[in-house]
C-alpha positions in Angstrom: 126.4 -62.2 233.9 122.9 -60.7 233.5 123.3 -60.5 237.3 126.4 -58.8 237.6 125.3 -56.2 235.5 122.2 -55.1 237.1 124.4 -54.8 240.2 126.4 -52.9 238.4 124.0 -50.7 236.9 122.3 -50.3 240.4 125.6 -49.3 241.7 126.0 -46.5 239.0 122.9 -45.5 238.5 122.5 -41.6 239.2 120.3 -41.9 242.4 118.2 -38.9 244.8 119.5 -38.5 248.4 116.7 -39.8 250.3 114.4 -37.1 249.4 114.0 -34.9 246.3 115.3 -31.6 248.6 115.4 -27.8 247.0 118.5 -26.7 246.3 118.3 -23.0 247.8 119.1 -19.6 246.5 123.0 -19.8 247.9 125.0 -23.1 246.7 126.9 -23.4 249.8 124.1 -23.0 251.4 122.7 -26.1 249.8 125.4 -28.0 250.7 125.5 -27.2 254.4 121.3 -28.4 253.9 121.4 -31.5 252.2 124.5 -32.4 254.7 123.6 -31.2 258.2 119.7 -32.6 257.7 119.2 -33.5 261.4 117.5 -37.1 262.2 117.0 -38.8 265.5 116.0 -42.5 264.7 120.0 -43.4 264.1 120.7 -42.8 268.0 117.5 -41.2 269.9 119.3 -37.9 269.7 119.4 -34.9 267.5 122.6 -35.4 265.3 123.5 -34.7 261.5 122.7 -37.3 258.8 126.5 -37.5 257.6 127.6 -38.4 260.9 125.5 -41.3 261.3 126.5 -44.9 260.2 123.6 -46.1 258.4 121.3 -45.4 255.4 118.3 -43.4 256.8 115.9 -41.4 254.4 114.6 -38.4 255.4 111.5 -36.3 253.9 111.0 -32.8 255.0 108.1 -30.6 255.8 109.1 -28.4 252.8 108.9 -32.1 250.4 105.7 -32.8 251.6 104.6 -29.2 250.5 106.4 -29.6 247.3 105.2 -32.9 246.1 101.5 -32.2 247.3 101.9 -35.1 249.6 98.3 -35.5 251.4 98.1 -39.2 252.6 101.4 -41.8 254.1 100.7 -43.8 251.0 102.7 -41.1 248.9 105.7 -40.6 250.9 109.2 -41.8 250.2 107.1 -42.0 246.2 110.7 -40.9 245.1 112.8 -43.8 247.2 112.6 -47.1 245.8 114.2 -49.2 248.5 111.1 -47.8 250.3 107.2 -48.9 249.5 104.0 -48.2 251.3 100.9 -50.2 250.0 97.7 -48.9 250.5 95.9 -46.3 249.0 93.8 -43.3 251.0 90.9 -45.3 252.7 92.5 -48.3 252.7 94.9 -50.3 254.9 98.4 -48.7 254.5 101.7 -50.3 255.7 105.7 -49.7 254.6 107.9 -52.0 253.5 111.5 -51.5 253.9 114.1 -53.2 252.1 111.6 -56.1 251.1 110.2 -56.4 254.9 107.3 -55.3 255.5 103.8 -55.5 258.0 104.5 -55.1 261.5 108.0 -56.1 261.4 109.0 -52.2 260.7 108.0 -50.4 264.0 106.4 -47.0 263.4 107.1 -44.4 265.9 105.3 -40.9 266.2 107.8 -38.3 268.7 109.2 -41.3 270.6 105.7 -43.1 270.8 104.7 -46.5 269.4 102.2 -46.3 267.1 99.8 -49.0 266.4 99.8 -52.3 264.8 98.3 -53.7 262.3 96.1 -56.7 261.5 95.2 -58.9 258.8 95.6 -62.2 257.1 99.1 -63.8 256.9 100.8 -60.7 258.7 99.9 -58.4 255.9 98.0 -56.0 258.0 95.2 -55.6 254.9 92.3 -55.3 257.3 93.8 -52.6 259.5 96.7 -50.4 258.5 99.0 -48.3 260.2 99.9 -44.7 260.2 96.9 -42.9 261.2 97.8 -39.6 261.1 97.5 -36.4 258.5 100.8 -35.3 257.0 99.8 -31.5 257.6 101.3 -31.8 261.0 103.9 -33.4 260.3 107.2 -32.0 260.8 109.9 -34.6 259.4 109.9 -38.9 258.9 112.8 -41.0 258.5 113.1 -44.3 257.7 116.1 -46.2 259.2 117.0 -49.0 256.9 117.8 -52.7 259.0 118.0 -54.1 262.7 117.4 -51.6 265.3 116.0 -53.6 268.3 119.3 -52.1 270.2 117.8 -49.0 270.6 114.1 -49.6 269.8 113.3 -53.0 271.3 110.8 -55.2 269.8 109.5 -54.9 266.6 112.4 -53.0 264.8 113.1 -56.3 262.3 113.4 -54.7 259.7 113.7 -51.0 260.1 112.2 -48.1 261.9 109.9 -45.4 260.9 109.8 -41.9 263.0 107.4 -39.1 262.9 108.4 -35.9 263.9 105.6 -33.5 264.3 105.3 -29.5 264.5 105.8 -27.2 267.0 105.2 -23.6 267.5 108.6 -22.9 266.9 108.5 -24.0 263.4 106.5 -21.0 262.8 107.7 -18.3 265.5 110.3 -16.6 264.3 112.4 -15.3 267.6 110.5 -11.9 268.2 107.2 -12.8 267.1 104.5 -13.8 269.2 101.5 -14.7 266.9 101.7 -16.9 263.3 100.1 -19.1 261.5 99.3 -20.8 258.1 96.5 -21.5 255.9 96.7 -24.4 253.5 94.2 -25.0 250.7 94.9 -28.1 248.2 93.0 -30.3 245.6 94.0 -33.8 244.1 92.6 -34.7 241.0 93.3 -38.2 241.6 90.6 -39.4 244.4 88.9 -35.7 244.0 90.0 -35.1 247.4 89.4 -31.5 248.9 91.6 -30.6 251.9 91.7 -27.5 254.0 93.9 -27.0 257.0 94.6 -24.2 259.5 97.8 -23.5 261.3 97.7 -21.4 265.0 101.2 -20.3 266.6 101.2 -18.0 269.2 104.0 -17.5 272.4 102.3 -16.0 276.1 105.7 -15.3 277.8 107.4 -18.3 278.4 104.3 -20.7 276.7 104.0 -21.3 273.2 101.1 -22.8 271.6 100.5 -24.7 268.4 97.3 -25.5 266.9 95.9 -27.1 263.5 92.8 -28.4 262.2 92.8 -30.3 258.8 90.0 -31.3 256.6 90.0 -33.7 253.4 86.5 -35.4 251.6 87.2 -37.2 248.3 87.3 -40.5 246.7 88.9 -43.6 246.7 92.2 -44.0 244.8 91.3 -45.2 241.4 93.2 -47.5 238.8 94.0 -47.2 235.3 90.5 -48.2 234.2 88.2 -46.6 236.9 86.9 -50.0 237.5 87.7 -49.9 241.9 84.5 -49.9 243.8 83.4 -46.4 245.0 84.3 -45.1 248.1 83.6 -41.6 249.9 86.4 -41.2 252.1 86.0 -38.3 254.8 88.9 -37.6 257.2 89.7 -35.0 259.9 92.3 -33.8 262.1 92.9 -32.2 265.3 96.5 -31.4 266.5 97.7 -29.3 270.0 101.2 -28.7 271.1 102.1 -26.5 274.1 105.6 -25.9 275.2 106.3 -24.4 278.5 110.2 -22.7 278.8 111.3 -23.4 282.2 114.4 -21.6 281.4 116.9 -21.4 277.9 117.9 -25.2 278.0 114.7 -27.1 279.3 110.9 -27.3 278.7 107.7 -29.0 279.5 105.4 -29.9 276.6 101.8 -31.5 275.5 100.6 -33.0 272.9 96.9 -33.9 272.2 97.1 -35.3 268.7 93.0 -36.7 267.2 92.9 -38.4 263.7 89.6 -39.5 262.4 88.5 -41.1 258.8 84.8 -42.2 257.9 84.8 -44.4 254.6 81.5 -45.4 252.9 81.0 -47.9 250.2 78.4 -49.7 248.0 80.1 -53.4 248.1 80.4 -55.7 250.7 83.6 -58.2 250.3 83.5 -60.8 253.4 79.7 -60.9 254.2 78.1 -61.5 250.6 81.1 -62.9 248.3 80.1 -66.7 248.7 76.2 -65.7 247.5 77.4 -64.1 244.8 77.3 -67.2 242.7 74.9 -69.9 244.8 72.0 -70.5 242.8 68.8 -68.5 243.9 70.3 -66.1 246.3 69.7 -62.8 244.6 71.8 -59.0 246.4 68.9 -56.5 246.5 71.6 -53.7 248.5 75.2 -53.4 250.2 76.9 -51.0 251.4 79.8 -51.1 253.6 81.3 -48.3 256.3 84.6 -48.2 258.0 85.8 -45.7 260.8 89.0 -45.1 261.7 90.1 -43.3 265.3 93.5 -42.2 267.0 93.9 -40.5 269.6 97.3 -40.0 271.2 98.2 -38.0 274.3 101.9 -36.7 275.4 103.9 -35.1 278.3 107.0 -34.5 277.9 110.2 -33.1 279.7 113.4 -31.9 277.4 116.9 -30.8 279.3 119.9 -29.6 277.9 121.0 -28.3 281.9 124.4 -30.6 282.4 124.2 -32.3 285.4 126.2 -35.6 286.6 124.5 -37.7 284.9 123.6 -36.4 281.8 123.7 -33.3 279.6 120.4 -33.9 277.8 117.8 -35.9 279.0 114.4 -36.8 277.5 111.3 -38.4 279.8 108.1 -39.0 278.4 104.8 -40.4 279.3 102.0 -41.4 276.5 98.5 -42.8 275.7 98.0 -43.9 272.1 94.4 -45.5 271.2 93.1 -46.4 268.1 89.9 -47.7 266.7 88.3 -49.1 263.6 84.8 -50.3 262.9 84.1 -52.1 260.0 80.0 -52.6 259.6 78.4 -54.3 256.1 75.0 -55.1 255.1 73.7 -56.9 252.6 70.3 -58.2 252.0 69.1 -61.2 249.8 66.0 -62.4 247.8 66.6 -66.1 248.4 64.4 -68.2 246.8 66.6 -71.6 246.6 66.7 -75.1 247.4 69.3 -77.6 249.2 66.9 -80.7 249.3 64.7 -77.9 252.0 63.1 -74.8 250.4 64.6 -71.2 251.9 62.4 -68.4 250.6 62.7 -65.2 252.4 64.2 -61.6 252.2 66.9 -61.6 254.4 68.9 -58.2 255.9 72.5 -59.8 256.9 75.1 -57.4 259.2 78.6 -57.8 260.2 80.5 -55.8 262.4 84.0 -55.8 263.3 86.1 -53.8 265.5 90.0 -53.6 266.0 90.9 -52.0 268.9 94.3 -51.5 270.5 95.6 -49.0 273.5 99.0 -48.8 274.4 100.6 -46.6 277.4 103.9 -46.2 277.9 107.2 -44.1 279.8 110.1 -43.5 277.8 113.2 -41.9 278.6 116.4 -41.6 276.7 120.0 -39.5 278.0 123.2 -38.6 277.1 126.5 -37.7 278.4 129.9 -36.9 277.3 132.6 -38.5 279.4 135.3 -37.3 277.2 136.7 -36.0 274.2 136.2 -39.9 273.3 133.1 -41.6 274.9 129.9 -39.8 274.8 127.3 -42.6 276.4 123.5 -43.2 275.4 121.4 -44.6 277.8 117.6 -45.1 278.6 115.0 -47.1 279.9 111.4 -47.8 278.1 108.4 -49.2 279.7 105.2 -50.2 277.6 101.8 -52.0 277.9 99.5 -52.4 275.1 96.0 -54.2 274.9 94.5 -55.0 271.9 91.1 -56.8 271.0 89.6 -58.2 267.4 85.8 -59.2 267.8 83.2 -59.7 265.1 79.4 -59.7 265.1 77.2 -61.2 263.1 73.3 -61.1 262.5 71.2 -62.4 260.0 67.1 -61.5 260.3 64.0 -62.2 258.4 61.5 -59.3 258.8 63.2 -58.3 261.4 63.3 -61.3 263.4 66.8 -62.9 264.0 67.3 -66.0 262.7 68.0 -68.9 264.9 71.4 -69.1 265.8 72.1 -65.1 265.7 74.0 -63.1 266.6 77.1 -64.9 266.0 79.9 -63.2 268.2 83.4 -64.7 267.6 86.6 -63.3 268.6 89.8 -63.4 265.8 91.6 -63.4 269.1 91.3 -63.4 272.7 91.8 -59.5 274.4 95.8 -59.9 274.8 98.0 -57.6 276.9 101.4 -57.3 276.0 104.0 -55.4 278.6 107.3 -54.4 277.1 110.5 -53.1 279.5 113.5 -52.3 278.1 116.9 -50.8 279.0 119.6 -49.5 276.6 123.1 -48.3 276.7 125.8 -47.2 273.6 128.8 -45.3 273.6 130.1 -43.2 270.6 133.7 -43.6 270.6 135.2 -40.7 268.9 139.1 -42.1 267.6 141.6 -40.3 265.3 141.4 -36.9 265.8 137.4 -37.5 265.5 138.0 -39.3 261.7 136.9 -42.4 262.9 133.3 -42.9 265.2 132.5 -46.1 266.4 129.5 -46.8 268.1 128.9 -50.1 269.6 125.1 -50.5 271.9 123.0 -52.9 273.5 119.8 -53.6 274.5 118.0 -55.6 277.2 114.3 -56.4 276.6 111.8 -58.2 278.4 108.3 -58.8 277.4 105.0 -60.7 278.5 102.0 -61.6 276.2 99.0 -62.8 278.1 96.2 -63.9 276.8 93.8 -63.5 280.2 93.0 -66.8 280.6 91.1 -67.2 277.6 90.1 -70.3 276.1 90.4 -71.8 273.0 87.6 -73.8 271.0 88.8 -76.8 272.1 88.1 -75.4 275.9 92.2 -75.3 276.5 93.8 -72.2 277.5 95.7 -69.9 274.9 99.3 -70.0 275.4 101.0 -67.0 277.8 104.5 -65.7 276.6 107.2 -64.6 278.7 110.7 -64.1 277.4 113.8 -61.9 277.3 116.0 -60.7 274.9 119.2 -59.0 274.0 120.0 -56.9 271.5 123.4 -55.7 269.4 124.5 -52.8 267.7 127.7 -52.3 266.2 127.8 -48.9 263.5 131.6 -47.3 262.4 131.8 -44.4 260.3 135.3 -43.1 258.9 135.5 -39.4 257.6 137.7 -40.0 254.5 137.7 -36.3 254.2 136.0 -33.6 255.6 133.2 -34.2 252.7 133.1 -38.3 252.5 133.0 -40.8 254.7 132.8 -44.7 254.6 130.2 -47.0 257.2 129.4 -50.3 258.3 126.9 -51.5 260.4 125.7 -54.8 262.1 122.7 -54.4 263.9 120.0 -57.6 265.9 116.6 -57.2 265.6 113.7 -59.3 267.0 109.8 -58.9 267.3 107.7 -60.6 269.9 105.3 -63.3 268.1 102.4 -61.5 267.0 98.8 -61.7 268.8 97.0 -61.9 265.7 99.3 -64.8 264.5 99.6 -66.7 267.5 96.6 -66.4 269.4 94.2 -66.4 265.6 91.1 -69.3 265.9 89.6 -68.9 262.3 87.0 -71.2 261.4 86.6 -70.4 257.6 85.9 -74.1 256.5 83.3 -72.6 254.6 86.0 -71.3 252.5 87.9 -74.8 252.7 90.5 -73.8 255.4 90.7 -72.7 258.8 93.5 -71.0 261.0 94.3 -72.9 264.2 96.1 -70.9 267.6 99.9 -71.5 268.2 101.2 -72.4 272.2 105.1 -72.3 271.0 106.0 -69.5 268.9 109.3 -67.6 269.9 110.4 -63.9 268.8 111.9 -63.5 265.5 115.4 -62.6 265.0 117.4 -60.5 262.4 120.7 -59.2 261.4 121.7 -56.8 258.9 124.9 -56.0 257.7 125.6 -53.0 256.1 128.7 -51.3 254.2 128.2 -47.9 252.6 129.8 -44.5 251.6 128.2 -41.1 251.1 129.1 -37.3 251.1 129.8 -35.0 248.1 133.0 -33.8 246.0 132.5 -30.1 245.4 129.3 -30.3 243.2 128.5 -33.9 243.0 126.5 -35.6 246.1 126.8 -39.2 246.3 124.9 -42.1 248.5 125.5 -45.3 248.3 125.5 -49.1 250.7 125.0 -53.0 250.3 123.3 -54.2 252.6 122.5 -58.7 253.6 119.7 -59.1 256.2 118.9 -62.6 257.9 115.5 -62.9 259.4 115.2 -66.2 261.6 112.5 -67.8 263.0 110.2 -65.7 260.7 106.7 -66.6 261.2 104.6 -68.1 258.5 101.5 -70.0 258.1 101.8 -74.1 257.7 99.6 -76.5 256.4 99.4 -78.7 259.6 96.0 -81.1 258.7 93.2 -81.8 256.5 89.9 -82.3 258.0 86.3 -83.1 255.9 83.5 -80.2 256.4 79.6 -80.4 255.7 78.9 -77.2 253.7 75.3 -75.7 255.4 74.2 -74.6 252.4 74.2 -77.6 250.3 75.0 -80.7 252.3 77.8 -82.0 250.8 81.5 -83.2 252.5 84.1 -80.6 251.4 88.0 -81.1 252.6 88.8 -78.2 254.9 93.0 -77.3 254.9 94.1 -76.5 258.6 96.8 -74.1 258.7 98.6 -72.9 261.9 101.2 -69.9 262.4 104.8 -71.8 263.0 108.4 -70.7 263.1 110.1 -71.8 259.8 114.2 -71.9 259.5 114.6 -68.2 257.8 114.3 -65.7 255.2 117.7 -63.4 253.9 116.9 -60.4 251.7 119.9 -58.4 250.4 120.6 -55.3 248.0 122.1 -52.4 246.7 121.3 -48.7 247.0 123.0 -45.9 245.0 122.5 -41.9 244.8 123.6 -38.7 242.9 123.0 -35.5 242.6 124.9 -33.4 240.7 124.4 -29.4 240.7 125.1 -27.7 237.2 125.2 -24.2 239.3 123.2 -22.7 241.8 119.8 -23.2 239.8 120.1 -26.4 238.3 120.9 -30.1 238.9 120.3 -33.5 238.1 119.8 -36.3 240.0 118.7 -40.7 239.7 118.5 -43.2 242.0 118.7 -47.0 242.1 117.7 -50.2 244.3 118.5 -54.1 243.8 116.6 -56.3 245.9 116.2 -59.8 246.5 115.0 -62.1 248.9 114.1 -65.7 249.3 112.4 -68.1 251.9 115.9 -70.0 252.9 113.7 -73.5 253.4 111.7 -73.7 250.1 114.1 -71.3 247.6 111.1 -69.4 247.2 110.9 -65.5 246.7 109.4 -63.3 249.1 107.0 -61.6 247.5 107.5 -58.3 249.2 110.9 -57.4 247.4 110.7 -55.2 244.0 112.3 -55.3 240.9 115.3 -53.3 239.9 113.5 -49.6 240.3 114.9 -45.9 240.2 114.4 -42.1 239.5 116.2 -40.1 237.5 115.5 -35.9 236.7 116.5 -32.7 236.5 115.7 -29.7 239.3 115.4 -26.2 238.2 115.6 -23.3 241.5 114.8 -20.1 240.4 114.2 -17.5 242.8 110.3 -17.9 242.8 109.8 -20.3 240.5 111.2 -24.1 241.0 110.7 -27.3 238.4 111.7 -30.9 239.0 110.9 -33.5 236.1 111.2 -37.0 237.3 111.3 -40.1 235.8 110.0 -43.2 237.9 110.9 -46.9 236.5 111.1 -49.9 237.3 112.2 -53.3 235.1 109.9 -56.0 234.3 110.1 -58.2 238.1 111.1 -62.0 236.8 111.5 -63.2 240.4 108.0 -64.4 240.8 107.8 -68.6 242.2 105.8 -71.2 240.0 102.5 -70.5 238.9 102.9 -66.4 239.7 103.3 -64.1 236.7 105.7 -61.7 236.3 104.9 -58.0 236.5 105.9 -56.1 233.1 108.4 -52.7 234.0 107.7 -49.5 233.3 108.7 -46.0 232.8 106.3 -42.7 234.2 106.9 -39.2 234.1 106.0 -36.8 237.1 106.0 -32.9 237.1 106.6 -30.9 240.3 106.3 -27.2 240.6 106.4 -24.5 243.0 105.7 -20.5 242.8 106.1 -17.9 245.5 104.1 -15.1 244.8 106.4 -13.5 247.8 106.7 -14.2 251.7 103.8 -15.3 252.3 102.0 -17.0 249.7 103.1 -20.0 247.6 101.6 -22.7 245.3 102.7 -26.1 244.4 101.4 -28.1 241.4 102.3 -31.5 240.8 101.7 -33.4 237.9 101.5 -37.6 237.8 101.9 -40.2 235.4 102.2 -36.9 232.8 102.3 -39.3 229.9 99.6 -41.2 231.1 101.0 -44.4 231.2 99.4 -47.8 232.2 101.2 -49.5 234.4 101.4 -51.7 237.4 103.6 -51.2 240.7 105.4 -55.0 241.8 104.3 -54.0 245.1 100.1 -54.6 244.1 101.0 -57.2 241.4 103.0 -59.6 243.2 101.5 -63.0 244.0 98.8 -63.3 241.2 98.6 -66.2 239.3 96.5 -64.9 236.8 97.2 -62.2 234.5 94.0 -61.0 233.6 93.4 -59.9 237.5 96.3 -57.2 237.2 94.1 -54.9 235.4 92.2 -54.5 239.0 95.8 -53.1 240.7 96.7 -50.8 237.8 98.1 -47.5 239.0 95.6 -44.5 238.1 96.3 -42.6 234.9 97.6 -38.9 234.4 96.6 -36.7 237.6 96.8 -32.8 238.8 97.8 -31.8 242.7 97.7 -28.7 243.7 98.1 -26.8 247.0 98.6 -23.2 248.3 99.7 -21.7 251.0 99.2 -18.5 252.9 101.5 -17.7 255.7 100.4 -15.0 258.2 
């Protein structure tokens, strides 16, 4: 019964379309904009977000602005079928619908963006998403399966960011614009400054911005995190040359960079922390991030044959992180043989991954019926995960050192794919059905590497096809009823298949897998959205089944003598394996209701669940029951939006976890236009200055007193301004 109602109340809970959007001065104008939002990730072309059969969420440039959005881990804050974990400096990844990690492909103008890497799949060594949200012109999120259009990695759900172009400052006679954006966050004390260069030489148009941001790390409740300085900069060119009205050539050079310094050192110096006579004079730790991306691209919207828009592309994406600590030790101890010395102790690792790739993507209208969707992607990515150690005595290495391991061997991975799917336009256009398909084929070599043992890694080389089948009925011109079923799959992951870690130290090692195969999904999806003269309504249910789903197994116990005091420890062998599957399901529901053309009020809701299908066990990437309810005020300078963020105490938590108490915060967001040109946005967090703790960083512990390290930080000021020229 308890059940049943929570559905119910998810269901009729008042809910936010997908992003908390200004109402503007005009109500019909308001309508048209929260209705014809254009996205691209439901079919690789530009087409209205009513039309397409699926949930997507959508921020905008002008949300970003308004909720003084300056890092990925604060978007989609106001969607809570949406998380992304990580804070600024750290490793940041989204989870969609309870999946999470590299199982949600992130795509930046058409091009992959990197993966991720850390223990168990969690990527929470390396993140994703380097890139600064100034340039950004629009993400979306598609929610489920979409391997038919994307290929590999699309488990779970897509991410696509859209970035600026000169025409998003140009107005159509001017030749020269630009913006100048100055902000401040009280939370991480974080600076930021960022310049915005549009200017058109005949038929060439250029686009130019430089952002800088120095702060702090993201603290919790209690100020207790260790201390970061977090320094990050950003360089961003578009040109577009016009070849005539309907086609173009562009380039983008897009350069992200973030230097992060600490004073504590977690994997070098953790086990000295507590051995008798091993004393930390310093540490200090220093992480830099790198991407650089690269993009030529050729748009036509000239009807030929063939097609009447076509899209090619060619792209470089690189990125880089170097993680170096040092620690040094007064060691004056004794194993059964004295060690007295002052010893300096460095480790350096470095994730590194390039990826090139030609994509291409078409369309063509047979008829007032079909109009077919078609393209062909090609992709090779190479990625490498070394570590370095080196322990010295008055600057004399000591014996055995350096110590250079690999996490894996250097792996290339080369992805082809070809897609085809045709919108089906039926009942006078009423009724849209678009089935699609997709044909992959990938490789994953591991270069002839060998494993500890002295046998070669495992190569992988399979193929794989993908379905798609979306209908969307138009109940009325306004609302409209969809369903979905989409396939997804992911090639095994290099990390997880190819990972030899020897941590028997620790008591457990990681051991490489030959016989991993992709992971599968299917989501099924029925919703309805659209709006009845002033009420605005979004809602679906959605079931996913993930099979195959990769997860670590206990495969052996082996007996390990510890080095530093002799004795025979048990050491747990674990190995990456396929297990039967995983199902996550829900419900998503939105309102927004406008009181007149100033005023309106708005909530959201999301049920999740999701359980490991061989053990009953929860997933511990869903979230509890969670919403947003508030009112927004649009005045013709002056706009207010009070939100309430909440979430109820999270009770599905497996043996031995505890359960994550709910909670109920207060955010402020305002914006003042001085006139044209100049603007300023305030936000206000957490006004009541609540403390609390997101599911999303509490799940998994089993002791309650470490929950006051993930708190959420206390009540903080944003604030940004904006000078348009």
């Amino acid at each position: 019964m308890l059940k049943r109602t929570l559905l119910a109340s998810a269901i009729l809970s008042a809910m936010a379309l997908p992003s908390v959007s200004q109402a503007n001065e005009n109500f019909d104008v308001a309508v048209n904009s929260d209705l014809e939002v254009i996205v691209i990730s439901g079919s690789k072309t530009e087409k209205p977000l009513k039309d397409v059969a699926g949930s997507i969420s959508v921020i905008t440039q002008e949300d970003l602005d308004k909720q003084v959005t300056t890092d990925m881990s604060q978007l989609f804050k106001y969607d809570p079928s949406i998380q992304v974990s990580g804070n600024t400096g750290d490793a940041q990844n989204f989870i969609v619908r309870g999946m999470g990690g590299d199982r949600i492909l992130m795509i930046k103008d058409g091009m992959r963006m990197n993966e991720g890497y850390g223990a168990d799949g969690l990527n929470d060594i390396v993140g994703r998403g380097f890139i600064d949200t100034d340039i950004l012109k629009q993400v979306e999120v598609a929610k489920g399966a979409a391997s038919s259009l994307y290929g590999s990695d699309a488990l779970g759900g897509i991410v696509v960011f859209t970035t600026k172009s000169a025409s998003d400052y140009l107005d159509q006679d001017e030749n020269f614009a630009g913006k100048i954006k100055l902000g401040y966050t009280e939370q991480g004390k974080q600076s930021n400054l960022s310049s915005t260069i549009a200017f058109k030489t005949g038929t060439l148009e250029h686009l130019l911005n430089v952002s800088k941001r120095d702060g702090e790390e993201t603290q919790n409740f209690d100020n207790t995190k260790p201390e970061l300085d977090i320094d990050s900069t950003s360089y961003f060119y578009n040109a577009k040359y016009n070849l005539n009205k309907n086609d173009f050539i562009s380039f983008t050079a897009d350069v992200w960079e973030q230097d992060v310094k600490g004073d504590t050192t977690y994997g070098l110096l953790d086990y000295f922390r507590t051995l008798a006579g091993y004393n930390i004079i310093e540490e200090k730790n220093t992480s830099t991030k790198e991407n650089k991306s690269f993009q030529l691209r050729y748009h036509s919207e000239s009807p030929t044959a063939f097609y009447d828009q076509l899209n090619i592309s060619i792209y470089q994406n690189e990125t880089t992180q170097e993680d170096v600590e040092y620690g040094q030790l007064d060691i004056n101890a004794n194993f059964g043989f004295p060690v007295i010395e002052i010893r300096d102790m460095w480790k350096t690792a470095v994730y590194h991954q390039e990826t090139q790739g030609f994509l291409s993507n078409a369309s063509l209208k047979i008829n007032d019926t079909h109009t077919l969707g078609y393209g062909l992607d090609i992709e090779n990515s190479e990625s490498t995960r070394n570590e370095v150690k080196l322990y010295s005595v008055e600057g004399t290495p000591k014996a055995g050192y350096p110590q250079t391991t690999d996490k894996f061997p250097k792996t290339e991975v080369a992805r082809a794919g070809i897609f085809i799917n045709d919108e089906i336009s039926l009942l006078n256009n009423r009724l849209i059905i678009t089935p699609g398909a997709r044909f992959d084929t990938y490789e994953m070599d591991a270069n002839n590497a060998l494993k500890a043992d002295g046998e070669a890694y495992a190569n992988f080389d399979e193929d794989h096809v993908s379905f798609n089948l979306g209908a969307l009925y138009k109940i009325s011109d306004t609302v409209a009823i969809f369903a979905q079923y989409g396939e997804g799959f992911k090639v095994p992951a290099y990390d997880l298949a190819y990972i030899d870690h020897d941590n028997s130290i620790y008591g457990y090692k990681v051991v490489p897998s030959d016989n991993l195969s992709p992971e599968e999904s299917d989501s099924y999806e029925l919703g309805l959205k659209g709006h009845i003269d002033n009420l605005f309504f979004n809602a679906a249910v959605y079931y996913n089944e993930y099979d195959k789903f990769l997860s670590t197994e206990l495969i052996d116990i082996e007996t390990s003598i510890n080095p530093y005091s002799g004795q025979e420890a048990q050491v747990l062998v674990y190995q990456y394996q396929n297990i039967d599957s995983v199902t996550t399901k829900g419900i998503e529901a939105s309102v927004r209701y406008h009181l007149n053309d100033t005023v309106s009020l708005f909530a959201n809701a999301a049920y999740q669940d999701g359980k490991n299908d061989e053990t009953d066990e929860y997933i511990t990437s869903i979230m509890p029951l969670s919403g947003v309810s508030g009112v927004t005020y649009e005045g013709e300078k002056l706009s207010a939006e009070l939100i309430l963020n909440w979430a109820k105490r999270m009770d599905k938590v497996n043996e031995n976890n505890v359960e994550v108490a709910g909670y109920g915060t207060l955010d402020l967001l305002t914006s003042y236009a001085f006139n044209d040109d100049v603007k300023i946005n305030v936000s206000v967090s957490n006004l009541t200055d609540k403390r609390y703790i997101r599911y999303i960083n509490g799940a998994g512990h089993v002791d309650s007193s470490t929950l006051s390290n993930v708190t959420e930080a206390g009540r903080s000021i944003s604030a940004n301004v904006h000078y348009n020229f």
